[in-house]
N, C-alpha and C positions, 0 to 999 in steps of 0.2 A: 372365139370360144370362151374368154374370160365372163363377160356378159352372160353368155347362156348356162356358162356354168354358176355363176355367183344366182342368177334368175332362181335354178332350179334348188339350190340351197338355199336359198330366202323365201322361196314362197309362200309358205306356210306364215312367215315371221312380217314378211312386207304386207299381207292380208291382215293379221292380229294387228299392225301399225296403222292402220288405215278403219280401222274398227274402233280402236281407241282412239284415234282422230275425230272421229265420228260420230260413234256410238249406234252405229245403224250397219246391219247385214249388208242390203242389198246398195248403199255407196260403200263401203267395204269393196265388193267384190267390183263393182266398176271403175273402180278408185285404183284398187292394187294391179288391176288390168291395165288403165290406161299409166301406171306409172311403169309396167314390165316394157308396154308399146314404147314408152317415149326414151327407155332405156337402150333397147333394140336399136330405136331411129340412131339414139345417140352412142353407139360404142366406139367409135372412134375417137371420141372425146375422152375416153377412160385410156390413161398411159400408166398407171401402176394396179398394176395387179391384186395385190396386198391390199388397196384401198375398194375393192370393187362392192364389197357391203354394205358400205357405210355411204358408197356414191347413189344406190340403187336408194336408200332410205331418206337420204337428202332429194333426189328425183321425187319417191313416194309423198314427202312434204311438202314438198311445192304444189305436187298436184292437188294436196288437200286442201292448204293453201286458197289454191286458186280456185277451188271450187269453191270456199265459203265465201270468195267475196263475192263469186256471180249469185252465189244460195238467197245469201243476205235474210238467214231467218233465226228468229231467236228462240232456244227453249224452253216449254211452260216450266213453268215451276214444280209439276207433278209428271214431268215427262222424265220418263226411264229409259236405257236403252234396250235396244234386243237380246231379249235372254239368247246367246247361242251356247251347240255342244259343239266343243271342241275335245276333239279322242286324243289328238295328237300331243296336246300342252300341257303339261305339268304342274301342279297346282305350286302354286310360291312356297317356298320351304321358309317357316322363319326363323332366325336365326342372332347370336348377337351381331352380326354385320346387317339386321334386317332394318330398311327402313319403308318408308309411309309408300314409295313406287317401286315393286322389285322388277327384277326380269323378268318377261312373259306373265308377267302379270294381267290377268284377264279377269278376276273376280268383278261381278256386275256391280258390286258398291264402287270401286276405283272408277273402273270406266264412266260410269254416271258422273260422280265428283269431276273426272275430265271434262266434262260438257261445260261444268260453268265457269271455268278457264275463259280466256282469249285467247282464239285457235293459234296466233302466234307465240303465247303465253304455253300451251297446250305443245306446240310443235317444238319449244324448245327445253323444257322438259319431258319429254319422251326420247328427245335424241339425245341427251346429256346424261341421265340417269336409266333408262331405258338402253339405247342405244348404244352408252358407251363413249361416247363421242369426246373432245375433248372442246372447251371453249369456242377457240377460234374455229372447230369447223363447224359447229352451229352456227356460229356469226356468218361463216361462208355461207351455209343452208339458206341462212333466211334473209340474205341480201344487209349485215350491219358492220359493225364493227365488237371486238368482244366485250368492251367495255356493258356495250350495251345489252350484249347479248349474257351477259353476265349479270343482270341488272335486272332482264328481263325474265331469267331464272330464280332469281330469289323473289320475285314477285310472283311467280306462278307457284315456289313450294307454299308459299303462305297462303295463296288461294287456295289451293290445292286442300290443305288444310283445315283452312275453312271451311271446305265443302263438305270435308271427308266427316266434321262432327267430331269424332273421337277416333283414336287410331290405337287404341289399347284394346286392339279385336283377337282372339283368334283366325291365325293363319296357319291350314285354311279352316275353315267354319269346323264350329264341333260336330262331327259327323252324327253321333249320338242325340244332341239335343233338336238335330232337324227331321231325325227319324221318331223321336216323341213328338214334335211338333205336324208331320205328317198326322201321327193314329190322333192327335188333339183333336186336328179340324175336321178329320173323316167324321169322327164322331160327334164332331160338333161338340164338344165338352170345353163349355164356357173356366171351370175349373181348371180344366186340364191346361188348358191354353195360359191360364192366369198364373199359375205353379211354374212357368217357363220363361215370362216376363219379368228384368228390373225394372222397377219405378219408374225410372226417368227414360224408360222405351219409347223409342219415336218410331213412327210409320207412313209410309208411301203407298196411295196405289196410282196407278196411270192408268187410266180409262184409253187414253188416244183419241178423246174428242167426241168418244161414240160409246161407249158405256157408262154411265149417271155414275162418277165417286166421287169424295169429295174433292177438292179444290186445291186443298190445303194439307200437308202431312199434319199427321197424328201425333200429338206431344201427351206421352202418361200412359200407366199401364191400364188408369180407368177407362178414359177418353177410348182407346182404342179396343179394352173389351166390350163395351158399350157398340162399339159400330159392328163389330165383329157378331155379336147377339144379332143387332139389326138385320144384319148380311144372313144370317141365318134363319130370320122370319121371313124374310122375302124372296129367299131359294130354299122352295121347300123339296127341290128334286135331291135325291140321292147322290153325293157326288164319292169319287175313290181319289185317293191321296198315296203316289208311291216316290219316295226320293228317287231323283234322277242327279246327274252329273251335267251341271249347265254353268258356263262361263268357268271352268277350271275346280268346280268344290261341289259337295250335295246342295242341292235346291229342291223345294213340294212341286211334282206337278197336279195341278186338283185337273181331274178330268169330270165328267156326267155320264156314266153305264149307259141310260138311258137314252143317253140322244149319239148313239156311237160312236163313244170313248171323247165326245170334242171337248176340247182343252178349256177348260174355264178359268186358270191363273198358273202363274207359275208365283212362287213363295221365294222369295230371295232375303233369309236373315245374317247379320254378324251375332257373334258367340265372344260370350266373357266367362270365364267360371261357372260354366254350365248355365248361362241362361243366356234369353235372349235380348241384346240390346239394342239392334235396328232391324227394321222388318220392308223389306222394299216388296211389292206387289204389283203383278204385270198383268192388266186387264184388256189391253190393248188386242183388241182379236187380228191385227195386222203383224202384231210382235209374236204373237201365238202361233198362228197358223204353221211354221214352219216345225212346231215343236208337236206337231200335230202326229208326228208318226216316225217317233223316239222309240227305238228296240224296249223291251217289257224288259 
């Protein structure tokens, strides 16, 4: 009964774990499944009680683990992850105890920054600061010693870091400035949009292989009003722009009226002192579809 009960108080938590491993829905959900199954198989292996959270997440890591060495695929450099809505998660409060990974942390700029980790890199930072965890049982998790595993932690907050760009963001995003940024792009007001952006704004879209963007993110607030016009000569349809609540904070979803409400991007920016300083953009109609039929 330990097992089933610790299962059905994780679940939600062993899913976000496996997400952020990830950065993908649908191994998410096959991931946090086959780590409940191989829990189940294994309860007789669990002798303290007290530890049965922290066993289930250790289990959940292996499995992800073990899945990217059979994957064996690397992420583009303009690949994003799955914008999801999560109802149940609480956006990170920030705080002076706040730093660059919180609890439940699910904001799509983190999760992304997780991708270009090394998933062992990845697994042991999420269990140590994420999870809680102490040293040595991460070294347990991931088959080392702590030395190493200790080692292997401050090499992932610096990547980690790296990734992240800047980490002097509002947590979470300014709610305000993505609901100006929503009526910007509705109306396509190359102005509006430009009164929103710092200088030194950088920009992501992710096509997924099958929508023409560029290649490369967007560095400057020119560079990227400049594409933004472009993107506005060559979709001449009418699109609607309403803030939604995706990956824990507001995000634009741009739909098309016309071709029955179908999702044309979702808008994922960070917030400094009312503007905006990173702008991630999901074009990827396999990462959309599921955002396809979000409550109004």
């Amino acid at each position: 009964m330990t097992v089933l009960a610790a299962v059905e108080r994780c679940r939600k938590r062993l899913w976000a774990h496996c997400y952020r491993m990830t950065g993908c829905r649908i191994e998410a959900d096959d991931l946090s499944q086959e780590a409940i199954a191989r829990a189940i198989e294994r309860a007789d292996d669990l002798s303290d009680g007290a530890a049965a959270d922290g066993w289930l997440f250790r289990i959940a890591t292996t499995v992800c683990l073990d899945h990217f060495r059979s994957a064996g695929r690397r992420r583009g450099l303009t690949e994003l992850v799955d914008p999801v809505a999560f109802d149940d998660i609480a956006s990170p409060a920030a705080g002076p105890e706040a730093t660059m990974l919180l609890r439940d942390d699910v904001r799509l700029a983190v999760v992304a920054a997780l991708q270009h980790l090394a998933p062992k890199q990845r697994a042991v930072l999420l269990l140590h600061d994420v999870c809680g965890m102490s040293l040595s049982e991460v070294a347990s998790a991931i088959d080392t010693n702590r030395n190493a595993a200790k080692a292997t932690l401050h090499r992932a907050r610096a990547a980690l870091a790296r990734a992240r760009g800047r980490a002097d963001v509002d947590v979470p995003v300014d709610a305000a400035v993505v609901t100006r940024l929503a009526e910007a792009l509705e109306s396509r007001s190359v102005e509006a949009l430009a009164a929103l952006l710092v200088e030194d704004v950088w920009g992501v879209v992710d096509g997924g292989g099958v929508v023409q963007v560029a290649k490369r993110p967007t560095f400057g607030a020119r560079t990227l009003l400049r594409r933004f016009a472009n993107l506005s000569r060559r979709v001449t349809l009418p699109v609607a722009c309403r803030v939604v609540r995706l990956n824990g904070e507001p995000a634009v979803l741009v739909t098309i009226p016309s071709a029955g409400d179908a999702v044309f991007s979702s808008v994922h920016v960070e917030t400094r002192s009312g503007r905006i300083v990173a702008m991630r953009v999901v074009r990827d109609p396999a990462k959309l579809q599921p955002l396809q039929h979000l409550p109004q």
